[in-house]
Every structure is written in C-alpha cells, then in structure tokens.
py3Dmol code that shows the C-alpha trace and the ligand (Angstrom):
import py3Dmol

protein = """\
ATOM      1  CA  UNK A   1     -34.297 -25.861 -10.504  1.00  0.00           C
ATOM      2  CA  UNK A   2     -33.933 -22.123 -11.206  1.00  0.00           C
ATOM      3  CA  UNK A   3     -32.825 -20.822  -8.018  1.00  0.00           C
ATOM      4  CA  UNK A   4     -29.858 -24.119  -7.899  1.00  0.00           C
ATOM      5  CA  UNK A   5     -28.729 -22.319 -11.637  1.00  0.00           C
ATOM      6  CA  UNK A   6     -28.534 -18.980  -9.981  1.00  0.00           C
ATOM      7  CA  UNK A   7     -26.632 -20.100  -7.777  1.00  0.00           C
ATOM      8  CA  UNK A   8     -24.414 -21.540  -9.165  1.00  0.00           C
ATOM      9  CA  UNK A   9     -24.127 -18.515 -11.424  1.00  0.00           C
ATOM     10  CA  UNK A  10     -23.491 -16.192  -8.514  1.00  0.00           C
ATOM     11  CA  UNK A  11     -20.678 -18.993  -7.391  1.00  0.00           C
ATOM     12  CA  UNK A  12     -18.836 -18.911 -10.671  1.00  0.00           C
ATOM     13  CA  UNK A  13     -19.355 -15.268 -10.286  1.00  0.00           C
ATOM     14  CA  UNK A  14     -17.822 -14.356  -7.515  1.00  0.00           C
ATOM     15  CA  UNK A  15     -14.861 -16.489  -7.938  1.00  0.00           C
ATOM     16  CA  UNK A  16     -13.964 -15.094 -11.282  1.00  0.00           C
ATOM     17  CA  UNK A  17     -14.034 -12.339  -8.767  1.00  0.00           C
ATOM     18  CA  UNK A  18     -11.536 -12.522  -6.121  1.00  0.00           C
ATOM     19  CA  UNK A  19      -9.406 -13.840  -9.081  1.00  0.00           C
ATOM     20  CA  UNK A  20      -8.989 -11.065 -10.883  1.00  0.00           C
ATOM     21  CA  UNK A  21      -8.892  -9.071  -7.290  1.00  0.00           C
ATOM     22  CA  UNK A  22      -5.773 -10.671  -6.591  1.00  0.00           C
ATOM     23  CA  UNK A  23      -4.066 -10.726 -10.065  1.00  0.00           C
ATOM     24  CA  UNK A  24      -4.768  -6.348 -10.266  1.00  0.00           C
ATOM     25  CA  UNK A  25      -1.878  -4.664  -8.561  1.00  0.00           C
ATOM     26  CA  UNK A  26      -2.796  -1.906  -6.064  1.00  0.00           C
ATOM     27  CA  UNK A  27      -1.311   1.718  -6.757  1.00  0.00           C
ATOM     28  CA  UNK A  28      -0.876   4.441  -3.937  1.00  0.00           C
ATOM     29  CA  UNK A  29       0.761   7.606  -5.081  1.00  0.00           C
ATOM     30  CA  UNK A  30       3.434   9.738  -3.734  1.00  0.00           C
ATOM     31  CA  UNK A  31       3.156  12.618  -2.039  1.00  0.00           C
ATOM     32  CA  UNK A  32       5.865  15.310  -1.676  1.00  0.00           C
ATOM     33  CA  UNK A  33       7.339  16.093   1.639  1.00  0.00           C
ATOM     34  CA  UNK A  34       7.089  19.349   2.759  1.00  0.00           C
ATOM     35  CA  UNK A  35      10.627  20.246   2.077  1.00  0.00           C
ATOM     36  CA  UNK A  36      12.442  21.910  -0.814  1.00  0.00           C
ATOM     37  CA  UNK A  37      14.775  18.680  -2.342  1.00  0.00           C
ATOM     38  CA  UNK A  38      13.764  17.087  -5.794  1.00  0.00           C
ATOM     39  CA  UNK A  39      10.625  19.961  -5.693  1.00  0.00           C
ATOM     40  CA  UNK A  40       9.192  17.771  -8.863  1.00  0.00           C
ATOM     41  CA  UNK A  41       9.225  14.573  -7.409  1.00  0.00           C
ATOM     42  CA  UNK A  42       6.296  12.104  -7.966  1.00  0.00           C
ATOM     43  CA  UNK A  43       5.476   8.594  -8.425  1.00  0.00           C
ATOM     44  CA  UNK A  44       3.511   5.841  -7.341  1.00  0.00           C
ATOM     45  CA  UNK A  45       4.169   2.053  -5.670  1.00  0.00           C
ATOM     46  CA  UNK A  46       2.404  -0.710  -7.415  1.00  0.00           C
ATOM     47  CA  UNK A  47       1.790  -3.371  -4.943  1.00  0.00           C
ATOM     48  CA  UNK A  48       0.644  -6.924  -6.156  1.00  0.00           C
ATOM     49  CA  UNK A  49       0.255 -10.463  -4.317  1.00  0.00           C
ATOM     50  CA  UNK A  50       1.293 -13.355  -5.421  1.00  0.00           C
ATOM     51  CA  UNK A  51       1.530 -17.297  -4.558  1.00  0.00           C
ATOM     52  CA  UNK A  52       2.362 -18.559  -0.921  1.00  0.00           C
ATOM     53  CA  UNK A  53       1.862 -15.267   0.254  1.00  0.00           C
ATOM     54  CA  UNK A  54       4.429 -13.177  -1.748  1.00  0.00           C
ATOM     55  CA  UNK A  55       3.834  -9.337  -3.030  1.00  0.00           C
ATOM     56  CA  UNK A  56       5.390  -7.473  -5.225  1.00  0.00           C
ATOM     57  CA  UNK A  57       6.185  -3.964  -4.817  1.00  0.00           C
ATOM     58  CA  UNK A  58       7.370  -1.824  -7.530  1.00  0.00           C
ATOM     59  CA  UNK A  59       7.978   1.563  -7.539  1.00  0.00           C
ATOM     60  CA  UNK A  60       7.762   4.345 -10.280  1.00  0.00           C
ATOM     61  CA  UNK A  61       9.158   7.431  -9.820  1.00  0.00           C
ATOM     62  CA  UNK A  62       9.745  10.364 -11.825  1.00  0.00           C
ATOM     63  CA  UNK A  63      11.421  14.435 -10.931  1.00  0.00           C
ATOM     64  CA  UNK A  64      14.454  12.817  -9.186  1.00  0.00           C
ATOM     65  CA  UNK A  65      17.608  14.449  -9.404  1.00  0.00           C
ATOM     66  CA  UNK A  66      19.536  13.358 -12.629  1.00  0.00           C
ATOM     67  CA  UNK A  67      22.258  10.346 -11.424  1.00  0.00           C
ATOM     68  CA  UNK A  68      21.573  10.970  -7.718  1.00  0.00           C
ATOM     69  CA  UNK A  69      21.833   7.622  -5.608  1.00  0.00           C
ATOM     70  CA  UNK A  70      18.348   6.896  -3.503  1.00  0.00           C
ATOM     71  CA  UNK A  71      17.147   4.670  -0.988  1.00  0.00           C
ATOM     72  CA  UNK A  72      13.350   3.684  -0.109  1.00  0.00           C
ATOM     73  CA  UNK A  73      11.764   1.293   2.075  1.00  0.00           C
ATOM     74  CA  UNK A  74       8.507   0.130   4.150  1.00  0.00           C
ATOM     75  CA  UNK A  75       8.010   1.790   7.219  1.00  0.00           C
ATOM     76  CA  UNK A  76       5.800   0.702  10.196  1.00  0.00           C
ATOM     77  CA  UNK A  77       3.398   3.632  11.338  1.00  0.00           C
ATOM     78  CA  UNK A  78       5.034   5.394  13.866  1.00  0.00           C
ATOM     79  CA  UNK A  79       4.183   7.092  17.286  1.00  0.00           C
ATOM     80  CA  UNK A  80       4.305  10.826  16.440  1.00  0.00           C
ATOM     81  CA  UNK A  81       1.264  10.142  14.500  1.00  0.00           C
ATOM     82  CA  UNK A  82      -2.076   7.677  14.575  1.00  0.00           C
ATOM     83  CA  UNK A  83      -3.580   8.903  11.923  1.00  0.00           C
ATOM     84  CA  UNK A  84      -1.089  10.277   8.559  1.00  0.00           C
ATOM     85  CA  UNK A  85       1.297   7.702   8.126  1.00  0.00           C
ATOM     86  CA  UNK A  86       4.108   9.988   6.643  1.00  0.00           C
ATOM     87  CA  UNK A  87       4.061  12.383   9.321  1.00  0.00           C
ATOM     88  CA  UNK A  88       4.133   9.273  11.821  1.00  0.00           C
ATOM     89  CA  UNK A  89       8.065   8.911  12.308  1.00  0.00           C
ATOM     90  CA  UNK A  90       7.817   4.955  12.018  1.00  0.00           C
ATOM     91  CA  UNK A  91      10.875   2.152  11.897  1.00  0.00           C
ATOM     92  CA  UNK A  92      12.061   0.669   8.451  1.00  0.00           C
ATOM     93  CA  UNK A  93      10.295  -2.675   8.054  1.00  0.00           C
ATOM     94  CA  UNK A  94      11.826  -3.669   4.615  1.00  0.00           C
ATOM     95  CA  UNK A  95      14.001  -1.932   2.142  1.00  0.00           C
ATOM     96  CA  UNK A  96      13.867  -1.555  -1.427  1.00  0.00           C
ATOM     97  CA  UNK A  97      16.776  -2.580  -3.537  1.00  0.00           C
ATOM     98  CA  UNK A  98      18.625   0.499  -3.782  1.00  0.00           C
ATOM     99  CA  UNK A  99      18.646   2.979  -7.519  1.00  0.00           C
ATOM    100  CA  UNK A 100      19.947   5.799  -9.173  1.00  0.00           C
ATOM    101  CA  UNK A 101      18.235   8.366 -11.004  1.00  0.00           C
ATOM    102  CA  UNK A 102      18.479   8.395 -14.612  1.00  0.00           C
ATOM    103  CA  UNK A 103      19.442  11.751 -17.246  1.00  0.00           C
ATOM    104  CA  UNK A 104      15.667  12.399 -17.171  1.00  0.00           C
ATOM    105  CA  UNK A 105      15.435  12.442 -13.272  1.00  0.00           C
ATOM    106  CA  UNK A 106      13.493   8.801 -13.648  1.00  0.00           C
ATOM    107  CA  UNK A 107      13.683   5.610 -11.528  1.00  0.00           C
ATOM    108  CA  UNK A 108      12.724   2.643 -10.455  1.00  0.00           C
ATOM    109  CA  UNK A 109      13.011  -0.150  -7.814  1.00  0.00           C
ATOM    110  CA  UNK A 110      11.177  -3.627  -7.682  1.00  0.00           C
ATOM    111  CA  UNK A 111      10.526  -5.444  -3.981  1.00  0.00           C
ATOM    112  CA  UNK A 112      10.069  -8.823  -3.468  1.00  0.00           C
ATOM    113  CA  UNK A 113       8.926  -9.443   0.076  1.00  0.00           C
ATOM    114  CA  UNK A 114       6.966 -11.755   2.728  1.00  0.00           C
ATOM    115  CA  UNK A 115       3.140  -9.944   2.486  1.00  0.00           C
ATOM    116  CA  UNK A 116       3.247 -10.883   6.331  1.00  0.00           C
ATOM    117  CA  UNK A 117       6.264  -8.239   6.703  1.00  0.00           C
ATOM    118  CA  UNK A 118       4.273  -5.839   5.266  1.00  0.00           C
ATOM    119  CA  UNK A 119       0.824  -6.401   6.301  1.00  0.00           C
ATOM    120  CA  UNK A 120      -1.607  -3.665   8.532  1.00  0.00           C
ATOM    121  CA  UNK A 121       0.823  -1.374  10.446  1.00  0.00           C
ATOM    122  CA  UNK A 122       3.950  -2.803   9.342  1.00  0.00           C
ATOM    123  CA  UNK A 123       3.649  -1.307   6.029  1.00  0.00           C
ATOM    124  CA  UNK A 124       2.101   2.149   6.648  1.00  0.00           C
ATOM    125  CA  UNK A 125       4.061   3.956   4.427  1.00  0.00           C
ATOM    126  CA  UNK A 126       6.761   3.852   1.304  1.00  0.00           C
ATOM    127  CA  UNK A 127       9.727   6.608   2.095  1.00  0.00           C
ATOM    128  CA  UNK A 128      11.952   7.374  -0.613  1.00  0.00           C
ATOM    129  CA  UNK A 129      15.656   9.009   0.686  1.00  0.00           C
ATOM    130  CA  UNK A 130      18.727  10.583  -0.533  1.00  0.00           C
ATOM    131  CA  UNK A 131      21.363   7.770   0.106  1.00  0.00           C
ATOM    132  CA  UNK A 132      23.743  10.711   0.930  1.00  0.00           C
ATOM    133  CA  UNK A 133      21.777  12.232   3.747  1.00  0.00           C
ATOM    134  CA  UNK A 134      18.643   9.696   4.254  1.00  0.00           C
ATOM    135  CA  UNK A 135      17.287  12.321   6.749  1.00  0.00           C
ATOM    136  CA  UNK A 136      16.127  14.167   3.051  1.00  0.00           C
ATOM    137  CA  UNK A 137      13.144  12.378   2.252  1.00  0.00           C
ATOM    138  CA  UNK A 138      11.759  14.084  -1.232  1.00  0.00           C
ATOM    139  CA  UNK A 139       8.386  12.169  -1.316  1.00  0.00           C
ATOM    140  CA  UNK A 140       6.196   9.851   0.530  1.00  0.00           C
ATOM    141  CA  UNK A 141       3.755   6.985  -0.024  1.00  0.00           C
ATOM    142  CA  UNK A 142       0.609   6.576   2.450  1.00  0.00           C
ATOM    143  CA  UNK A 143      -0.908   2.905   2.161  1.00  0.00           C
ATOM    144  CA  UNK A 144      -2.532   2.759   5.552  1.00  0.00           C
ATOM    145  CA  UNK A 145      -3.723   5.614   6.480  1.00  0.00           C
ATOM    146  CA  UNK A 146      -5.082   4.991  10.458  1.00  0.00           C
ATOM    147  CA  UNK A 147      -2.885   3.203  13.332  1.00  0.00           C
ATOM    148  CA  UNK A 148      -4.338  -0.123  14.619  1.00  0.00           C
TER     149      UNK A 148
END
"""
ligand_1 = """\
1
CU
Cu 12.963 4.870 4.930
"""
view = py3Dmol.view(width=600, height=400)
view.addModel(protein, "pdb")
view.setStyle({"model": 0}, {"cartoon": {"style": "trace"}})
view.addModel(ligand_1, "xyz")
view.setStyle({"model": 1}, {"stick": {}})
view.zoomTo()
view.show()
C-alpha cells in the first residue's frame, strides 16, 4: 500500500517535471567575434518549444550600432570546424526577421520556426550580420557545441 503511494508520488512528480522543462525557455549567450565592429556587442537567444513541435527563438541584443540595419539567422555546423560552432563556417538554416538598432544601440528579433529545422546540427549556431556587408559578423551564439 505504501510503496503503490510512492509511486504514484514519484509519477505526479516527474510529470510536473518535464512540464515545466518544456514551458522554461533555454538562453545561450553571445559571444563577440574576434573582429573590431560593434566592439560592445552582447546578447543572448532565448529559445522555447511550443505545441506541434514549434520553438520560439528570440533574440536580445544590446552594443549595436545606433540605427544600423542587421541580419541574423541559424546556421548548420560547418566543416572548417567539429568542435566550436562559430568558428565552423556552416550554411544558413533559417533566418531571423530582419531589425534595426535603436538610439541606445538595442535590438531585437523574434523567430518562429519548425524545431525539426533547427534540431542537432542544423542549428549549431545564431550569427548576427551587418545587412550592409553580412561578411561583418559582430557576435555569435554557440548552442551545440560538438558536430554529430
Ligand atoms: Cu548568418
């Protein structure tokens, strides 16, 4: 009689669990490039799942240039690395809507996406560009960190 209450405890338990798992977004932070544009630049992508296999992706970012235009997106992990996703030279899997800076350098951008386009090494890494010259990429995101 005891051990069927515990568990049915641990049952209750654990599924209180993996609901509040999946409700609690996941943040990965920005790192800067090793290159001289936006030298403040910083931020950090929020990434949350939803129903039928939705996520959310929103991004926070903050030492932008003041009214500069950007662009950001998902990027698969690439072949020039297998093991730091930034450095890894991948294809764009999904882009984010594209902003502006504000007067305080600030910014943001909200995805809506497919979790399937973004899952394992399809969404290695968050890039954020200069719309005028995408080959300037201020700051990075790293979400998985090893190939395969
Ligand atoms: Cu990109």
């Amino acid at each position: 009689m005891n051990a069927i209450k515990i568990v049915l405890g641990l049952t209750a338990a654990l599924t209180l669990g993996s609901c509040t798992m999946m409700n609690k977004p996941t943040t990965y932070t920005f790192k800067h490039k090793a290159i001289e544009a936006d030298p403040a630049a910083a931020g950090v992508a929020s990434v949350s799942l939803g129903n039928a296999g939705m996520s959310t992706t929103t991004l926070t970012l903050s030492g932008l240039t003041p009214g500069k235009a950007y662009i950001s997106h998902y990027h698969a992990f690439g072949p020039a690395s297998s093991n730091d996703p930034c450095a890894s030279n991948g294809p764009v899997t999904v882009g984010f809507p594209n902003f502006t800076a504000d007067a305080m350098g600030m910014a943001t951008t909200v995805l809506s996406t497919d979790m399937a386009k973004i899952a394992g090494d399809a969404g290695a890494y968050i890039n954020v560009h200069y719309a005028s010259d995408p080959s300037t990429i201020p700051i990075c995101a790293p979400i998985k960190m090893v190939k395969g």
